[in-house]
N, C-alpha and C positions, 0 to 999 in steps of 0.2 A: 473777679467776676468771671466764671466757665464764659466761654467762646461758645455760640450754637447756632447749628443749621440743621433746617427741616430738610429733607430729602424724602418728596411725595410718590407712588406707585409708579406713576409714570414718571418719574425722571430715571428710571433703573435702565441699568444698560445691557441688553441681551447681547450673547455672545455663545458660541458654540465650545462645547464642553473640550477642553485638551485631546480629549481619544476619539473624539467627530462621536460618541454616541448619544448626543443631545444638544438642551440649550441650557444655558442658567441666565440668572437676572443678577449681574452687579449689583448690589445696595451703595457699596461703599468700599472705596480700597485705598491703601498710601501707599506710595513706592518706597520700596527700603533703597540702600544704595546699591549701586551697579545696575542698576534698572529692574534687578527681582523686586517685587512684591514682599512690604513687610508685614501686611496685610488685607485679608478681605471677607466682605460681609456680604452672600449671595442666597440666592434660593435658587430649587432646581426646581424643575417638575419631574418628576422621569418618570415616562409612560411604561416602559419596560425592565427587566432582569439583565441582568449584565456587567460588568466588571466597572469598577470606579478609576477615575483618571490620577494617575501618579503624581503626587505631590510632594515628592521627596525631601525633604530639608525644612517641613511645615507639621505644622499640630493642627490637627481637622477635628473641630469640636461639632455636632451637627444634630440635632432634633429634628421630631417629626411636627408638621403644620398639618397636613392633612391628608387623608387617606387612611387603608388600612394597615401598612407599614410594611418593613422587610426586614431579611436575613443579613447581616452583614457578612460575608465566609471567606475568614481571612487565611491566607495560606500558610500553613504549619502549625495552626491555633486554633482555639476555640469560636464558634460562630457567638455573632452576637443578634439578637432578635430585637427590633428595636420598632416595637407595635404602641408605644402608651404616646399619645401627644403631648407636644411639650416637656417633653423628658431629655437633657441633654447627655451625649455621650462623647468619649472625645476615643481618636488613636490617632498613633503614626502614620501623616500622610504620603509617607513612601512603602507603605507595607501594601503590599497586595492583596487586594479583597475585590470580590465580588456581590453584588445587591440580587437578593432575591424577592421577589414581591409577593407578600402575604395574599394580595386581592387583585384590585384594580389600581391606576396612577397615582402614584402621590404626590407630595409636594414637601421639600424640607428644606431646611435655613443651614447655612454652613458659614462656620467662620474658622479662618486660615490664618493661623499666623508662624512667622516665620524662626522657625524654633536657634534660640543662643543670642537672638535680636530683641525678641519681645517674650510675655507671657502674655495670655487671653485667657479665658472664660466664658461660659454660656449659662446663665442663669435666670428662673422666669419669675416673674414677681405679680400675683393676684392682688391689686386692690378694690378693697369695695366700693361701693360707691361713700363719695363724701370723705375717703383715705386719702392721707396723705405719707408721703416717703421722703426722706431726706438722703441722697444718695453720695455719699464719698466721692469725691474726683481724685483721680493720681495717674492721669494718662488721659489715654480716648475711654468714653462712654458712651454707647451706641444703645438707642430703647428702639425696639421696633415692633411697633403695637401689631396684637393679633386681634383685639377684641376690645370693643368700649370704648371710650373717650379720655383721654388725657391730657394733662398741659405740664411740659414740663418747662422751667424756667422760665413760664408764662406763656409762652408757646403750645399752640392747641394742635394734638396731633389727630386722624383718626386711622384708624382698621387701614395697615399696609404704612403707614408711614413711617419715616425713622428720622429720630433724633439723635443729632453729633454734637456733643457733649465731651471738649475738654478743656481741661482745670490742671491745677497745679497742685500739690497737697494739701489738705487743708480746707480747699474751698466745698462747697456743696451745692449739690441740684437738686430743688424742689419740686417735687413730680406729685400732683393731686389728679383725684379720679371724680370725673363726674357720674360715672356710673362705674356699676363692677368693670373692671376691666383686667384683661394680661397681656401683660410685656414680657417681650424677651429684653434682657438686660446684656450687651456684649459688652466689655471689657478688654481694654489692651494698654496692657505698663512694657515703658520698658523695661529693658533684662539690666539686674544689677549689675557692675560691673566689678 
């Protein structure tokens, strides 16, 4: 039987961004060993343009939640424009890039994991109402509702919450939607060895 805990809006832990140009909100993080980070599940807001914080040694997967989006402008490569919501994108989080902002503040989901340690993924899953999903376990599983009502593993989430969801191979978690609803789906296995 999956292990699970609800982690509600306000249980998130604000902290200032590594390069002091903002805030994010922890969702969810485990320590690898040596006291880095083998991963973490946050949101940011950022009001303004400006350069992203070094995450060197991490795979940064991250979508838009809201707002009208921006430029990612990575240095020695191509930009990447990352305007549709809900659309996940991943790169090197030791690569140098700066955010440029389409409009006005947005708001995006970022998940960090610690690359040669783990693998992750960022994946969103629309159900309608009255759907149901049976989802894989083989590591942590993280849903963190944008929209609508769910229950996963009997566990009723709503808008901003997150379910921590891990299993062993094999097992599965039962996620039904009382109305249409979208989840973000995180994912983190470990790294084969």
């Amino acid at each position: 039987m999956p292990r699970l805990a609800l982690v509600t809006e306000g249980e998130h832990r604000r902290m200032p961004w590594k390069n002091g140009g903002g805030t994010t909100a922890e969702v969810l993080s485990e320590p690898g060993p040596y006291g880095a980070l083998l991963w973490r599940l946050s949101i940011a807001d950022v009001a303004g343009s400006g350069p992203f914080s070094d995450f060197a040694g991490y795979e940064r997967h991250i979508l838009l939640l809201a707002g009208d989006g921006f430029v990612l402008r990575f240095a020695g490569g191509p930009p990447h424009r990352l305007h549709r919501l809900l659309e996940p994108f991943t790169f090197d989080g030791g690569r140098p890039v700066a955010c440029e902002l389409l409009g006005g503040p947005v708001r995006d989901l970022n998940l960090m994991v610690a690359r040669g340690a783990a693998e992750g993924s960022l994946r969103v899953l629309r159900i309608p109402a009255g759907g149901r999903v049976e989802l894989p376990l083989a590591g942590t599983a993280l849903l963190y509702l944008v929209e609508g009502a769910l229950q996963g593993g009997g566990v009723p989430l709503a808008p901003g919450d997150t379910l921590h969801a891990e299993g062993a191979g094999g097992e599965v978690l039962d996620v039904s939607a009382a109305v249409g609803s979208a989840v973000v789906l995180a994912t983190i296995t470990p790294a084969r060895r």
